[in-house]
C-alpha positions as CSV (number, residue, x, y, z in Angstrom):
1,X,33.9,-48.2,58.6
2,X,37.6,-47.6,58.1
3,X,39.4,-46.2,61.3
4,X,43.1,-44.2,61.0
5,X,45.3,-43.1,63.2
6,X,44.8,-39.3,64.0
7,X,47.9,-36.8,62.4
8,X,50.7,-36.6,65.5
9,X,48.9,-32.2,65.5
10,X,45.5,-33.6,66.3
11,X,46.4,-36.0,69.0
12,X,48.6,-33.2,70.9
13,X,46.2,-30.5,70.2
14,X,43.6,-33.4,72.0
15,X,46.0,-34.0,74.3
16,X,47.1,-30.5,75.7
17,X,43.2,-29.7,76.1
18,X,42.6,-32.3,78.0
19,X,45.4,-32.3,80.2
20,X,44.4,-28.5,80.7
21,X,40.7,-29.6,81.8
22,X,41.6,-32.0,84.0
23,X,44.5,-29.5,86.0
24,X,42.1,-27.0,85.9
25,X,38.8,-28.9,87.5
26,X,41.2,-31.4,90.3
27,X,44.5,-29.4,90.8
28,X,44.7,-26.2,90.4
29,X,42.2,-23.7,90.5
30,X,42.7,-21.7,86.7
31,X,40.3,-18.7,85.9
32,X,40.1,-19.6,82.3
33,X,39.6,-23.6,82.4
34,X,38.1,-24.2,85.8
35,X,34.3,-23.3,84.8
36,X,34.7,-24.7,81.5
37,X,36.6,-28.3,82.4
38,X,33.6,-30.3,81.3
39,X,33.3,-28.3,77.6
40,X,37.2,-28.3,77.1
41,X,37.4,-32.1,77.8
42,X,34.3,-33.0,75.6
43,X,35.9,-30.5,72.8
44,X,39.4,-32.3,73.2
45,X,37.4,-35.7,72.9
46,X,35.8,-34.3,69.9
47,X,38.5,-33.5,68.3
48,X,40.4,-37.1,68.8
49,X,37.3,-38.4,67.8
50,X,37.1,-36.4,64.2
51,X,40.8,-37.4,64.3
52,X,40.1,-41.1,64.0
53,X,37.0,-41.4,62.2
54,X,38.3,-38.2,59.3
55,X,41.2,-39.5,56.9
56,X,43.9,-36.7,56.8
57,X,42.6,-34.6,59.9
């Protein structure tokens, strides 16, 4: 299995969602990302993840 680093875009996309999640489930109380924190972190995880393991994603 051949690993790469994910494209700069993926790991800020990443990044911003989870940074999103974890405001919105521990600091501040957003209508939009509060009741999905768990999916929105798992999705940004996800997507770091298909960032590593895909060449040119």
């Amino acid at each position: 299995m051949k690993l790469s680093a994910p494209k700069q875009m993926t790991w800020w996309i990443s990044t911003i969602l989870a940074v999103v999640a974890i405001i919105g489930k521990w600091i501040i109380v957003l209508p939009i990302a509060t009741p999905y924190a768990c999916i929105i972190l798992l999705i940004a995880f996800i997507i770091l993840w298909l960032g590593t393991f895909m060449k040119g994603f």
